[in-house]
C-alpha positions as CSV (number, residue, x, y, z in Angstrom):
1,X,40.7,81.3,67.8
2,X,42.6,83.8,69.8
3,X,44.3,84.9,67.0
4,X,41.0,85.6,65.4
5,X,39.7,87.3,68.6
6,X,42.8,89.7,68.8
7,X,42.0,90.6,64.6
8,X,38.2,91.0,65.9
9,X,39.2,93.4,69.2
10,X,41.8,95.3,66.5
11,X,38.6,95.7,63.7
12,X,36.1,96.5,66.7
13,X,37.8,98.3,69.2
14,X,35.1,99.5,71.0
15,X,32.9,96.4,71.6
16,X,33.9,94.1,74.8
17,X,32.8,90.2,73.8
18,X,36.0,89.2,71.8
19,X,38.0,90.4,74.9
20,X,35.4,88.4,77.6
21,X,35.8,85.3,75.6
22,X,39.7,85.8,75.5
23,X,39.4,86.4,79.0
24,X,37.2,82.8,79.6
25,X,39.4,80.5,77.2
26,X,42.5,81.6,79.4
27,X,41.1,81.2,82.9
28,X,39.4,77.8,81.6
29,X,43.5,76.8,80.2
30,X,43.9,77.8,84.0
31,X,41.6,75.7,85.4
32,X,42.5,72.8,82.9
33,X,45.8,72.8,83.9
34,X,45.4,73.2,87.5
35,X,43.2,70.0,87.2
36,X,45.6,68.2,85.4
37,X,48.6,68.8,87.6
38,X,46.3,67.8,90.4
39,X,46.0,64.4,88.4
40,X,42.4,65.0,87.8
41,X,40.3,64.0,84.6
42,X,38.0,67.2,84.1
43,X,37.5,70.5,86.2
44,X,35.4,70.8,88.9
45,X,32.2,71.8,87.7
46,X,31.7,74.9,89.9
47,X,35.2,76.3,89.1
48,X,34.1,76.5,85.2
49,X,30.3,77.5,85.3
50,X,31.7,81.2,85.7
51,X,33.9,81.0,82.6
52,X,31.7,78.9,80.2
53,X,28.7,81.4,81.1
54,X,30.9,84.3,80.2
55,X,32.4,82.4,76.8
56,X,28.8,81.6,75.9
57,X,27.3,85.1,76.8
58,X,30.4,86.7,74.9
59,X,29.2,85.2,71.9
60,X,25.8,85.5,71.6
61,X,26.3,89.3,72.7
62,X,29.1,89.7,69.7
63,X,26.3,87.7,67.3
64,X,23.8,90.4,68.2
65,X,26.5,93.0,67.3
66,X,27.4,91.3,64.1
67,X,24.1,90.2,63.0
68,X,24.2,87.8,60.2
69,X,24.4,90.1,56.3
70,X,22.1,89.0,53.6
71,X,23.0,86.4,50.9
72,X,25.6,84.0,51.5
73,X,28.9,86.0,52.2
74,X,29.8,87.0,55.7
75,X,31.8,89.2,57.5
76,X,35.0,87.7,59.3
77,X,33.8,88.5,62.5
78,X,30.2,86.6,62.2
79,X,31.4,83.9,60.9
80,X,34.1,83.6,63.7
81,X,31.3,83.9,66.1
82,X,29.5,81.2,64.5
83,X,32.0,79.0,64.4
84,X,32.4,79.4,68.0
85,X,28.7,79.1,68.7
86,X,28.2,76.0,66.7
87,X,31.2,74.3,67.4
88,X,31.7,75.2,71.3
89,X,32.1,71.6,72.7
90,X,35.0,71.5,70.2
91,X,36.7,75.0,71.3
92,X,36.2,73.7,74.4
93,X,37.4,70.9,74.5
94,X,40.5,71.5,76.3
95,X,38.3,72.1,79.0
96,X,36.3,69.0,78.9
97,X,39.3,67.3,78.5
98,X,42.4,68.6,80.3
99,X,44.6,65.7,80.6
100,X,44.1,64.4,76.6
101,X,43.2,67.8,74.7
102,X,45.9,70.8,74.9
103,X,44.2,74.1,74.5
104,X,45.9,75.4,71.1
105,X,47.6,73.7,68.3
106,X,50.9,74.7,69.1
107,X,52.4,71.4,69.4
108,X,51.4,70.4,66.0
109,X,52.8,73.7,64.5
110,X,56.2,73.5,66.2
111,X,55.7,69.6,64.4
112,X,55.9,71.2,61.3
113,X,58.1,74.3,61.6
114,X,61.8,72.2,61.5
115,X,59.9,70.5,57.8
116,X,59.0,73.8,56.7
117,X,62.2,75.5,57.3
118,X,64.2,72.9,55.7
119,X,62.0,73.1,52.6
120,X,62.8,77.0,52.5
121,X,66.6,76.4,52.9
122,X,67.0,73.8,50.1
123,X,64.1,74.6,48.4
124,X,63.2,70.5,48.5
125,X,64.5,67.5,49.3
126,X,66.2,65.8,46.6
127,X,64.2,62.7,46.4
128,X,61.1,61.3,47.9
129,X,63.0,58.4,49.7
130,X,65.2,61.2,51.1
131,X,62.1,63.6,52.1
132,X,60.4,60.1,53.9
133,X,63.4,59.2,55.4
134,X,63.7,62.6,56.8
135,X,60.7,63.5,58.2
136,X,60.3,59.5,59.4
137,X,63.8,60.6,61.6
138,X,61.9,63.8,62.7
139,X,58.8,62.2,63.7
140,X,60.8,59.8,65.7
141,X,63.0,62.5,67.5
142,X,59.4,64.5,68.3
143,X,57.6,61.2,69.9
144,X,60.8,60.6,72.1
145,X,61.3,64.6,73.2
146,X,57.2,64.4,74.3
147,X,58.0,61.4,75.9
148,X,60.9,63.3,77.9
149,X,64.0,61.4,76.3
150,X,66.4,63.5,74.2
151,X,67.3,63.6,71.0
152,X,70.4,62.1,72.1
153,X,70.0,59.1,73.8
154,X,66.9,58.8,71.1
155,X,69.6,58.1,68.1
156,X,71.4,56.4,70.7
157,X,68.9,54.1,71.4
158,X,68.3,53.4,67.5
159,X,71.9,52.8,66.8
160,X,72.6,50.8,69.4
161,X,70.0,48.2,69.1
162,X,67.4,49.4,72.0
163,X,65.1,51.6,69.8
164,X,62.7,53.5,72.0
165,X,59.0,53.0,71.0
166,X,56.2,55.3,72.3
167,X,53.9,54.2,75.2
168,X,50.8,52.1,74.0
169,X,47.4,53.3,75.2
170,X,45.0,50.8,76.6
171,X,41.5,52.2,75.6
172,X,38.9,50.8,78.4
């Protein structure tokens, strides 16, 4: 979505609601983070009003701006602000959420960066039993590192009998 807001502020440079919602996702990341350090499970109600007003009146004030075209094709920019309109309790998640829900998806990309490069470099893997025995390796070594064990004693663990598992979570 920030991506998307920075291509809206570079296409309409002089409107303001792309750069108020940037402004309330980040101080909502803030606040999510701050609550989550503290060991808290959401953030205090009164410390977000001021940034979910100024996300929600960011979009409906970049809706009237962008007002929806006739037929069934729309600009970018509307159907950005739709999509954060109708799906704000998933944007903000994060917020809802701060100890289970990052704000942006880089985890999962920097996932799938080391498969991606690897396919560019040898152009495939040689097999499928080589390609699932790869990325079974990688997923491994990423579970341990977000777990705060290195890659190291990770294989060490393997080879030496002790394989590390990830944490199970008790749902209540």
């Amino acid at each position: 979505m920030v991506r998307e807001l920075t291509a809206a502020e570079q296409d309409h440079p002089d409107q303001r609601w792309h750069r108020q919602i940037r402004w309330a996702l980040a101080e909502l990341n803030t606040q999510a983070k701050a609550a989550k350090d503290a060991g808290l499970a959401d953030i205090a109600p009164e410390r977000a009003l001021i940034y979910l007003q100024s996300y929600h009146r960011g979009v409906a004030v970049g809706l009237s701006l962008h007002p929806r075209a006739p037929g069934r094709k729309q600009s970018p920019t509307r159907n950005l602000l739709q999509r954060l309109r109708d799906r704000a309790a998933d944007v903000l998640r994060f917020a809802d959420q701060p100890s289970l829900v990052p704000m942006t998806n880089n985890t999962g990309e920097r996932a799938l960066r080391p498969v991606k490069t690897q396919v560019k470099i040898s152009g495939c893997h040689q097999s499928e039993a080589g390609a699932t025995a790869w990325l079974a390796v990688r997923s491994y070594l990423d579970s341990a590192r977000k777990h705060g064990l290195s890659a190291f004693h990770a294989i060490h663990r393997a080879f030496t009998g002790n394989l590390w598992m990830p944490p199970v979570a008790q749902l209540t």
